[in-house]
C-alpha positions as CSV (number, residue, x, y, z in Angstrom):
1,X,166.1,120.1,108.2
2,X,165.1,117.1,110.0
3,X,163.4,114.9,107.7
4,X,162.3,117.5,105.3
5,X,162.4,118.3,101.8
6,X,164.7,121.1,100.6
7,X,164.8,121.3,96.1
8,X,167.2,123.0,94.3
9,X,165.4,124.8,91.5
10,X,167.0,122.6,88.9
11,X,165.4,119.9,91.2
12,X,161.8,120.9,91.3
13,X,161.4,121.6,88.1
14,X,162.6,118.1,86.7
15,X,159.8,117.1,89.9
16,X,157.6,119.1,88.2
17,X,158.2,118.6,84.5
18,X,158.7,114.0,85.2
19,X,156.0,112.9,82.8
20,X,154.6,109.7,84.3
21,X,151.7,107.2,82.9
22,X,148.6,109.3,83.0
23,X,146.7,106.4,84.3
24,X,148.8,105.0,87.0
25,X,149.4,108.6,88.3
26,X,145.6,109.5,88.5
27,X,144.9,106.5,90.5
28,X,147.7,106.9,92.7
29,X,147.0,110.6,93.4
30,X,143.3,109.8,93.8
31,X,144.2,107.4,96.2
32,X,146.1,110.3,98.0
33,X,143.2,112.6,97.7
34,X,141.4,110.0,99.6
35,X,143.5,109.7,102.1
36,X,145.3,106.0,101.5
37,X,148.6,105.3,102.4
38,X,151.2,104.2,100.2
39,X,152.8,100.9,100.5
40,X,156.1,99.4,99.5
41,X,154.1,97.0,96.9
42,X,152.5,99.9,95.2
43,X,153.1,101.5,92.0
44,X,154.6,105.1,92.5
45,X,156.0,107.7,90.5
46,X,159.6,107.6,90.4
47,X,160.2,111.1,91.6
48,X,157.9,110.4,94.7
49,X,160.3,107.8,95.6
50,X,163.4,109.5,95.1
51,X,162.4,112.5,97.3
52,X,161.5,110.0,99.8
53,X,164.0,107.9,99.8
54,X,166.3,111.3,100.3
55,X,164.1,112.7,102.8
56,X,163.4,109.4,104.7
57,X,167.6,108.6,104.7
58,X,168.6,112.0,105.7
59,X,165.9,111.6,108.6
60,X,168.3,108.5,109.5
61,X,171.1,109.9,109.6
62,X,169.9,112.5,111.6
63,X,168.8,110.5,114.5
64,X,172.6,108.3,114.2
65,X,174.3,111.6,114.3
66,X,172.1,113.6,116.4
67,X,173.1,110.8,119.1
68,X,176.9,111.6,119.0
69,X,176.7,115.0,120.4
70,X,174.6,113.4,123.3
71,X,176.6,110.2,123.9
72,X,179.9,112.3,124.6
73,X,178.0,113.3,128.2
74,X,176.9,110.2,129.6
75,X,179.9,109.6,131.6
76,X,180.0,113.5,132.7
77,X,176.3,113.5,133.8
78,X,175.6,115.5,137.0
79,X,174.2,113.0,138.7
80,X,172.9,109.1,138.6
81,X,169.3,110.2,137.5
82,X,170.6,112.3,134.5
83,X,173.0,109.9,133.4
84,X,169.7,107.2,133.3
85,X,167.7,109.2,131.0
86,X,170.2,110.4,129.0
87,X,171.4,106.4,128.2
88,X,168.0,105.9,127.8
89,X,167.6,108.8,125.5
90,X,170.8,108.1,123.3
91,X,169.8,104.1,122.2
92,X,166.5,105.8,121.5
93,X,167.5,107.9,119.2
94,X,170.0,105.0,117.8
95,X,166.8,102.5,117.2
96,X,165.0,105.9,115.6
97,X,167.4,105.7,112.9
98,X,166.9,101.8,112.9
99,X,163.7,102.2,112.2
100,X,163.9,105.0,109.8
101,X,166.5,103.0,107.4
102,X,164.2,100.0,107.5
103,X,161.3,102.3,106.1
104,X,163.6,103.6,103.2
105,X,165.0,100.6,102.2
106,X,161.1,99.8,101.3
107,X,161.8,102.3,98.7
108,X,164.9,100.3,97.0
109,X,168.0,101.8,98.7
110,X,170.1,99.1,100.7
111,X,171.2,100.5,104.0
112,X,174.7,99.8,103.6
113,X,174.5,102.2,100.4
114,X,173.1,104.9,102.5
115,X,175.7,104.8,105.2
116,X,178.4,104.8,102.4
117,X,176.5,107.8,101.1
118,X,176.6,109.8,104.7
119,X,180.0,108.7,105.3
120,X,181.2,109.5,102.0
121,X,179.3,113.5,102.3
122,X,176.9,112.6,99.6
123,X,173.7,112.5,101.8
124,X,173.5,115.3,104.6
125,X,172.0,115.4,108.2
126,X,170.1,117.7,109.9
127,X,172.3,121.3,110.4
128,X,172.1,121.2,114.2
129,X,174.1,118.0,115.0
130,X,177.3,120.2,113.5
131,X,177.7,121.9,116.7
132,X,179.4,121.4,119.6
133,X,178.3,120.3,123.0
134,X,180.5,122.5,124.9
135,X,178.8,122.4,128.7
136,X,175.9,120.3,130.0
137,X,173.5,123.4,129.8
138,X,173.8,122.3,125.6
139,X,172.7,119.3,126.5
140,X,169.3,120.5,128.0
141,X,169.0,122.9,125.2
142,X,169.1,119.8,122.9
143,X,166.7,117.8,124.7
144,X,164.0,120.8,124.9
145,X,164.1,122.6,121.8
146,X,166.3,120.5,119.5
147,X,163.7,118.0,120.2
148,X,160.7,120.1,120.3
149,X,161.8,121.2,116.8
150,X,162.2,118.1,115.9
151,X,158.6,117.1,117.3
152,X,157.2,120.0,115.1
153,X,158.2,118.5,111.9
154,X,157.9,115.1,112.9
155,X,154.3,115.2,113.5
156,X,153.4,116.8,110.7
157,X,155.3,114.3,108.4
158,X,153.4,111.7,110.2
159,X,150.7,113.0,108.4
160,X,152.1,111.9,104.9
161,X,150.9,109.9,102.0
162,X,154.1,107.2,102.5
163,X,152.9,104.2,105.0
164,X,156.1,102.9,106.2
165,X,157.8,106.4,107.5
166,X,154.5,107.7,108.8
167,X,154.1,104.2,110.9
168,X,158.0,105.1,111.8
169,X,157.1,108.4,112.7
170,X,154.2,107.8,114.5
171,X,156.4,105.6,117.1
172,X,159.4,107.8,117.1
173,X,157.3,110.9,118.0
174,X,155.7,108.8,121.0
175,X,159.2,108.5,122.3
176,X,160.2,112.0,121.3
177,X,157.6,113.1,124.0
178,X,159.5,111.6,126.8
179,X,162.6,113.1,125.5
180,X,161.0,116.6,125.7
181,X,160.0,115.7,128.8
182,X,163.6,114.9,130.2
183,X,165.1,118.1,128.2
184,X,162.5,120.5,129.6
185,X,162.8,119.1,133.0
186,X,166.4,119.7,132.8
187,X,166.4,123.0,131.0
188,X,163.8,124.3,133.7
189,X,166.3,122.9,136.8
190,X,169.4,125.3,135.3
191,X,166.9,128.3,134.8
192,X,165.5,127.8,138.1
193,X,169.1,127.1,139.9
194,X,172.2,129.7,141.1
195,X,173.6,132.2,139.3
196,X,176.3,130.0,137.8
197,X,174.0,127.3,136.2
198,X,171.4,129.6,134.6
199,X,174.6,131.9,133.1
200,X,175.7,128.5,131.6
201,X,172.2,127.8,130.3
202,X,172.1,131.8,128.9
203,X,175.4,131.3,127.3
204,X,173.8,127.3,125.6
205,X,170.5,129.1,124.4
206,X,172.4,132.1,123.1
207,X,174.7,129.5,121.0
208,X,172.0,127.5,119.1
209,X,169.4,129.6,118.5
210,X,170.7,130.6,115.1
211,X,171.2,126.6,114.8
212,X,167.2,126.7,115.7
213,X,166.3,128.7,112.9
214,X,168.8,126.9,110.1
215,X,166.4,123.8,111.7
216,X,163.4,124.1,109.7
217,X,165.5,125.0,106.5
218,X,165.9,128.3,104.4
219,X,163.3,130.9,104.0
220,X,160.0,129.8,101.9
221,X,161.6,133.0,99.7
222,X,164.6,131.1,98.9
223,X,163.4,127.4,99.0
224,X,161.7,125.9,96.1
225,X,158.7,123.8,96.3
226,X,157.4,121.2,94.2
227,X,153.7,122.0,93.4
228,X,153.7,117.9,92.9
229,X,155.4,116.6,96.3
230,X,153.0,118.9,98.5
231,X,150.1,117.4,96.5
232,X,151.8,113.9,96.8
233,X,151.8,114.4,100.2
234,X,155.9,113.9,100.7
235,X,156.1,117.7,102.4
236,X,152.9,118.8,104.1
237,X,153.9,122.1,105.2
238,X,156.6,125.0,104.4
239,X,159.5,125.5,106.0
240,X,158.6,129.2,107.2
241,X,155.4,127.4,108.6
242,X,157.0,125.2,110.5
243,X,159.4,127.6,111.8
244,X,156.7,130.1,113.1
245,X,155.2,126.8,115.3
246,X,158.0,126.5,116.7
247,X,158.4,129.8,117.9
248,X,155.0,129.9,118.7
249,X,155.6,127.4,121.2
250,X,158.5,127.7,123.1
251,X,159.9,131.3,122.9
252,X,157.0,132.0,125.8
253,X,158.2,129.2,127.6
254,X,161.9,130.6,127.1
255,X,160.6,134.4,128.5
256,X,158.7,133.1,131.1
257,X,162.0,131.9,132.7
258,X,163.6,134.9,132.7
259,X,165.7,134.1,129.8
260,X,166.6,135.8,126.5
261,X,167.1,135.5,123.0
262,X,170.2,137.3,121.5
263,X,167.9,138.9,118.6
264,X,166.6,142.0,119.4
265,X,164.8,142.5,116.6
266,X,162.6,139.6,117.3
267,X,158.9,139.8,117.7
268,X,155.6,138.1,116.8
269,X,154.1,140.7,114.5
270,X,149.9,141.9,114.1
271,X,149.6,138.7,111.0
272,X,150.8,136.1,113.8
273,X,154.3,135.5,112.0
274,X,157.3,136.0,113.7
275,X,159.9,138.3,112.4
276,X,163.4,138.2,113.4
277,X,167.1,139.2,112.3
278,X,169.4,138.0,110.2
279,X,169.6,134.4,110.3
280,X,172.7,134.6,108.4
281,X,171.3,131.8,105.7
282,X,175.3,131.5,104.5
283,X,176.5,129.7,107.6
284,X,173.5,127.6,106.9
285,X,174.9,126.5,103.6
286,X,178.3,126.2,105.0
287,X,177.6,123.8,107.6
288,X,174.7,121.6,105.5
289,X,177.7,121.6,103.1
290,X,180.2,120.0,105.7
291,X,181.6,123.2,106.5
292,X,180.6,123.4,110.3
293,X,182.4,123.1,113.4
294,X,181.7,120.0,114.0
295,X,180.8,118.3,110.5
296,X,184.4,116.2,110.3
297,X,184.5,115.0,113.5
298,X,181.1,113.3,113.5
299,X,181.8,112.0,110.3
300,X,185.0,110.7,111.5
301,X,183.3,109.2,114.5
302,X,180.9,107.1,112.0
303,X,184.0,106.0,109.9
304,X,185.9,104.8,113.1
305,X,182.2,103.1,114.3
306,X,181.9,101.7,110.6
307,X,185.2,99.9,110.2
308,X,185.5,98.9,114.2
309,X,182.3,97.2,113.6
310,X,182.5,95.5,110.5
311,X,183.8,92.4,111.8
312,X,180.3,92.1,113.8
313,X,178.2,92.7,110.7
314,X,180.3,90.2,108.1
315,X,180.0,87.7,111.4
316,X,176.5,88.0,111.3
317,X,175.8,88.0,107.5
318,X,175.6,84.6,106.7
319,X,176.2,84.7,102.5
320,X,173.6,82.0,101.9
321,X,171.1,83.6,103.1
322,X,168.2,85.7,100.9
323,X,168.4,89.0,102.0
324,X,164.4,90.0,103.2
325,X,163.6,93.5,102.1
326,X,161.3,94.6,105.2
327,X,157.7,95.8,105.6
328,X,157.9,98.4,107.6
């Protein structure tokens, strides 16, 4: 999942079960009720910062990793124009995650801890970064529907109870836009050109869409959900929900170009949810626990990028100076 919220059941009961002071918590859920946003300053349970800080960080590292995949086709861009927007697109998504670290560290987390913790395997990422970018037809596949995915959650986490990652999110989904944008426009150029590029594009979408379902996390069946952080406000919708907007609103697009889905058993059914086949909800679980194709590479490409760079950061760090949580 991109930014989202996935308990274990030994999770959200202790999320559940947390007794807090009765008074602070009715004021602060009243203030939810009423719409108010959170701020760093203000008092919080301590399980609605946990679960944010974890969501908020994972976010992060999603948009850092997410640009690895990405960055690895600059240089073999078709042509000038592609190789513009994608630069463009990469340090993008590089100042998302900029942003997104400066909203959890509002929470208490430093954001050298939370690169230790990705680097180290202890916080994840989102499941579709652990794939491999094996022609540039992957790489319009990203920008559409990785990002339109993305853009699905994204917006409605905007609409959460925590200021600093909605006022994150609200910025990051402006930008998102124009990255849909560039990936449609290029997605729609294969599927539209010869034989040879919209094979290439057949053979992309037929790789990720099970990547595209992992997306949005497992089913609502097997996923638990704290009664308290959906009426907290830290996860606004389930994961099934979000899954079936996303279908929703790009397998037409997808079938209007003549392309296909490798599920046969998928179909919107009578109730407006879409059914499909087997997802295969293991390979999830493999690759979120560093078991995918491409899980130690990227990690090994944020070690190298870590250590290279640490000269820069030490350079910069001047030890007299107060470290400034910021207001994001």
């Amino acid at each position: 999942m991109y930014g989202n919220t996935s308990l274990t059941a030994e999770e959200a009961k202790i999320v559940n079960s947390t007794v807090e002071d009765p008074e602070k918590l009715a004021e602060f859920e009243a203030r939810i009720t009423r719409g108010e946003k959170i701020e760093p300053g203000d008092w919080m349970p301590d399980q609605y910062r946990k679960q944010l800080i974890r969501m908020i960080e994972q976010h992060a590292h999603s948009e850092i990793v997410g640009a690895l995949p990405e960055g690895t086709w600059i240089t073999r861009a078709p042509n000038f124009r592609r190789k513009l927007a994608l630069i463009a697109k990469v340090q993008d998504e590089v100042g998302h995650g900029q942003l997104l670290y400066s909203a959890a560290e509002t929470l208490g987390k430093t954001r050298e801890q939370m690169l230790m913790d990705l680097l180290s395997g202890k916080s994840k990422y989102s499941n579709v970064f652990n794939y491999p970018a094996n022609t540039w037809a992957d790489i319009a596949v990203i920008g559409f529907l990785v990002d339109g995915a993305a853009i699905v959650n994204q917006v409605i986490n905007s609409k959460g109870s925590y200021g600093p990652y909605c006022r994150a999110l609200e910025r990051i989904c402006y930008e998102e836009s124009f990255h849909l944008k560039q990936g449609h426009d290029n997605f729609v150029y294969l599927a539209t050109g010869t034989k040879v590029q919209r094979d290439m594009l057949q053979e992309a979408l037929n790789r990720w869409y099970r990547p595209l379902l992992h997306f949005f996390g497992p089913s609502d069946r097997d996923s638990q959900h704290s009664e308290k952080l959906m009426k907290w406000k830290v996860k606004l919708a389930s994961n099934d929900d979000m899954r079936n907007q996303f279908l929703d609103q790009y397998v037409p697009k997808i079938l209007e170009l003549g392309l296909t889905l490798p599920d046969p058993e998928l179909r919107r059914g009578d109730d407006g949810i879409w059914v499909f086949g087997d997802p295969d909800w293991d390979e999830f679980k493999r690759v979120i626990s560093g078991d995918g194709p491409c899980n130690a590479e990227r990690l090994e490409v944020r070690r190298y990028s870590e250590l290279a760079h640490r000269w820069v950061r030490e350079a910069l760090m001047n030890p007299k100076e107060k470290y400034v949580t910021p207001l994001a």
